[in-house]
C-alpha positions in Angstrom: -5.3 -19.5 6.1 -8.7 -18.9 4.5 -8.7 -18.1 1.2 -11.4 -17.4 -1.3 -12.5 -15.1 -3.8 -15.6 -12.0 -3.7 -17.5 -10.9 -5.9 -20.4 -8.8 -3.6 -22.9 -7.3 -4.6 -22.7 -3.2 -6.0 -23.0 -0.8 -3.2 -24.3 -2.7 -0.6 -21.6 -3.8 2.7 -20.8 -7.7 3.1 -20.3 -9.6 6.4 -17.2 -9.2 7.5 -16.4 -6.5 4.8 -14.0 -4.0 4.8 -14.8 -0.3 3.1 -11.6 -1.3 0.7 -13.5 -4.9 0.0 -17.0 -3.1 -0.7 -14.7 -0.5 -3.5 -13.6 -3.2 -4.6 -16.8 -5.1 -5.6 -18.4 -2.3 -6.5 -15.9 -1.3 -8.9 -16.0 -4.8 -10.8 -12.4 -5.6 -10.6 -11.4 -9.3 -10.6 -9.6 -9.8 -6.6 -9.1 -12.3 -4.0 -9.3 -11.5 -0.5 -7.3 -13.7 2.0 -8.0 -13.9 5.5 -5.8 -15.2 8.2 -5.0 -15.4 11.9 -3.6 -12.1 13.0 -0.4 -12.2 15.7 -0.5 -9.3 18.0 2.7 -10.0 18.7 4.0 -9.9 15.2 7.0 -7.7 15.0 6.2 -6.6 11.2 2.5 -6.9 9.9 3.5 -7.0 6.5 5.9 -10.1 7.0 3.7 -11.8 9.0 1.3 -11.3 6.0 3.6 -12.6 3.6 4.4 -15.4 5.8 0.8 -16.3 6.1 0.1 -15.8 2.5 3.2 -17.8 1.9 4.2 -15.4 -0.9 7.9 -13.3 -1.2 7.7 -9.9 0.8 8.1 -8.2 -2.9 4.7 -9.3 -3.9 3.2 -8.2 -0.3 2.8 -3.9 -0.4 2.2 -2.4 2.8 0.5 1.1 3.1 1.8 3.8 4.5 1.4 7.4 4.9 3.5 10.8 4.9 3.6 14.7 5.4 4.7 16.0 1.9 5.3 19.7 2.5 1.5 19.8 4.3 -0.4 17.1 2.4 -1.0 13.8 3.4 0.3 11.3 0.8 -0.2 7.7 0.8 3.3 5.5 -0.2 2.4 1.7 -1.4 5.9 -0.2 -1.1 7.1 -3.4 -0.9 7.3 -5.3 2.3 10.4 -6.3 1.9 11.7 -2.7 1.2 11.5 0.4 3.1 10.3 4.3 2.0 12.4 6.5 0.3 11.0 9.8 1.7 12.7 11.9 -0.7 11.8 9.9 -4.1 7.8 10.0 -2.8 8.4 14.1 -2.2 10.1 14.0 -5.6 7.5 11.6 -7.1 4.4 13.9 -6.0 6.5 17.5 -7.2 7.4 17.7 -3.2 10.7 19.5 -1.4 10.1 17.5 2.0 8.5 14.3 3.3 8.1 12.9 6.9 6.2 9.7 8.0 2.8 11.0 8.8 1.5 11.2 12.7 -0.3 7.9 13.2 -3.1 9.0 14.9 -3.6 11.7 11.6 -3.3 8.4 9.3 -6.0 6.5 11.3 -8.2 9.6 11.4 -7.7 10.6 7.2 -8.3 6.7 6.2 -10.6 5.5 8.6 -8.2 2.7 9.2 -5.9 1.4 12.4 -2.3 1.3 11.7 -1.5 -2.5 10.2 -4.3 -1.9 8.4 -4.2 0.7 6.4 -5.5 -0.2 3.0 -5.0 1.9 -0.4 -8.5 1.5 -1.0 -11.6 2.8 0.5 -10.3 5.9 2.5 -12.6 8.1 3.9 -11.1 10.5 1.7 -9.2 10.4 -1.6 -5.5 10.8 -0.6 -3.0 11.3 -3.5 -1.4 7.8 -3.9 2.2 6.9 -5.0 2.7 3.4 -6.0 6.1 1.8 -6.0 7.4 0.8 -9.7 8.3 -2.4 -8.5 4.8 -3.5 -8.6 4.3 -2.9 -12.6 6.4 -6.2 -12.9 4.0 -8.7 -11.4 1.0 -10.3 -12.6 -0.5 -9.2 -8.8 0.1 -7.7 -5.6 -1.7 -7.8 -2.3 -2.4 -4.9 -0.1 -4.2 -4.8 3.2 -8.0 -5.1 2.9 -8.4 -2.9 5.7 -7.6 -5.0 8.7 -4.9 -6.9 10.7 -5.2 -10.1 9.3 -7.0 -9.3 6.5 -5.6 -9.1 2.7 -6.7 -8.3 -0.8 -4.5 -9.7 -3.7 -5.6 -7.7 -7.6 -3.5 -6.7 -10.4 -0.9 -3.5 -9.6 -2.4 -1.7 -12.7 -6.6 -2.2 -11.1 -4.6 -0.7 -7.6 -3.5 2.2 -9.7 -6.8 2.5 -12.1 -8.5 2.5 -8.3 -6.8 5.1 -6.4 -5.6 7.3 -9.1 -2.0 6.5 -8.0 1.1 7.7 -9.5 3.7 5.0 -10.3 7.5 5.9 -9.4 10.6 4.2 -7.7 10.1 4.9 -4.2 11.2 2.3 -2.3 14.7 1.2 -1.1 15.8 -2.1 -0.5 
């Protein structure tokens, strides 16, 4: 597993950068961005990140997206836990939520599915971040690839995508 910290310059995209990594830099936050060899055959991307990270699946936060009554919502949730459809509809003033059609996630974030980052969407999506997170001193999200992670303090992830905080995950 590589591992190593970026700074990057304002603005400008890095080799090898991500649009979440280039937010990220430009936004001055303190992160780390860990790279390592992705597993097509990984039944679960964000326990294979975990695994690679060597970290607990509650510190790893996987992306994903829903239909809240019309509007595309992003859910960041523990790994190890699954969505709770109902508290993100709840959480966003919602009556009904459904996992989101992948092909509509890719096309909204500009992302493939496994790597869906919170940051750098092609467009601002209203966020809900899991509570769980507020406890730990970080958290790592994808960087906007397979293989490719960010780890940065739950509260910059929040400050950054203008996310809610509320119980939404099970498990």
């Amino acid at each position: 597993m590589a591992k190593k910290t970026k700074q990057g310059r304002k603005g400008g995209q890095q080799s090898g950068g991500t649009p979440a990594t280039v937010a990220l830099a430009a936004s001055g936050v303190p992160f780390t961005v860990h790279a390592y060899e992705h597993d097509p055959a990984a039944a679960s991307y964000g326990e294979e990140a975990a695994e690679a990270l060597g970290v607990g699946p509650d510190q790893v936060f996987k992306t994903l997206l829903a239909d809240v009554d019309g509007t595309l919502t992003v859910a960041v949730v523990p790994v190890s836990g699954s969505l709770d459809l109902k508290a993100l509809a709840a959480a966003v003033g919602g009556k009904r939520a459904a996992m989101a059609d992948p092909a509509a996630a890719e096309r909204s974030t500009g992302y493939v599915l496994g790597g869906i980052s919170p940051l750098g969407q092609r467009r601002r999506l209203r966020t809900v971040v899991d509570a769980s997170a507020q406890g730990r001193p970080t958290v790592c999200v994808s960087a906007g690839r397979r293989g490719l992670e960010v780890e940065l303090a739950p509260a910059d992830l929040v400050a950054l995508t203008g996310a809610r905080i509320a119980p939404i995950a099970r498990g």
